[in-house]
N, C-alpha and C positions, 0 to 999 in steps of 0.2 A: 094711259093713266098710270100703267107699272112705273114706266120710266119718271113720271113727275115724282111720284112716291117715294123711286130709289135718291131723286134729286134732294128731295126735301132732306131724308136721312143723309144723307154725303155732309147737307151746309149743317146739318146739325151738328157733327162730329169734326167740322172741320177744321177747330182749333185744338182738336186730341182729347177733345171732354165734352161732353151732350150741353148742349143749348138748345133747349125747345125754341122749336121755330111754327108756326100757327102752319097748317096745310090748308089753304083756301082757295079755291077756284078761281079767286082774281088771281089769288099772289100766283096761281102755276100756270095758268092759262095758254099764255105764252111758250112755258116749256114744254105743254102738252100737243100746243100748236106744232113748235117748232119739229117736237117728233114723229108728229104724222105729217110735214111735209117731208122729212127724208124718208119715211116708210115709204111714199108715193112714189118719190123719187127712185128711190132703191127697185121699186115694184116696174119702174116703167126703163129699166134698165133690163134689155135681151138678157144677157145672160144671170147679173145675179137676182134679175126680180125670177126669173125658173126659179134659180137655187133658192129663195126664199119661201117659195109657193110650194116647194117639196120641202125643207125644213118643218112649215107650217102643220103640212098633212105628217108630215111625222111627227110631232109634237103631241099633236091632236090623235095620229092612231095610237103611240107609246103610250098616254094616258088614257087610254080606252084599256090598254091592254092591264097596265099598271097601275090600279087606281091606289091614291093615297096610302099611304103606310103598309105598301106592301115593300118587301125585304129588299125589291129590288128598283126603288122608286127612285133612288137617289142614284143613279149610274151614270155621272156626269161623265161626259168624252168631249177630246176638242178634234174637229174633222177639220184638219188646211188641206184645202185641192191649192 
């Protein structure tokens, strides 16, 4: 559902200046489709559906650890193996 939401905002901006665009479960349906087929995908894949299944649990311990608006909630990193 993240993803249709980020979608909606993209086609709003996407002539360089906000166009409301209505977020409605017809209109995203599909994009929300489409992304929990490659989440499957991704997940039924040996090695990176692991590496997503630990991303997950870290995501999910780092916010347990880190709950909102603490100093250090915002610690973006990019990992490439």
């Amino acid at each position: 559902m993240a993803c249709a939401c980020i979608v909606n905002c993209l086609r709003e901006w996407e002539g360089g200046f906000e166009t409301k665009i209505g977020f409605t479960g017809d209109q995203y349906k599909s994009v929300h489709q489409e992304m929990v087929t490659l989440i499957l995908k991704l997940k039924k894949n040996e090695y990176h559906g692991r590496k997503f299944d630990q991303l997950l649990k870290q995501i999910a311990t780092e916010g347990q650890l880190h709950p909102r608006g603490a100093a250090n909630s915002h610690g973006f990193k990019l990992i490439l193996d």
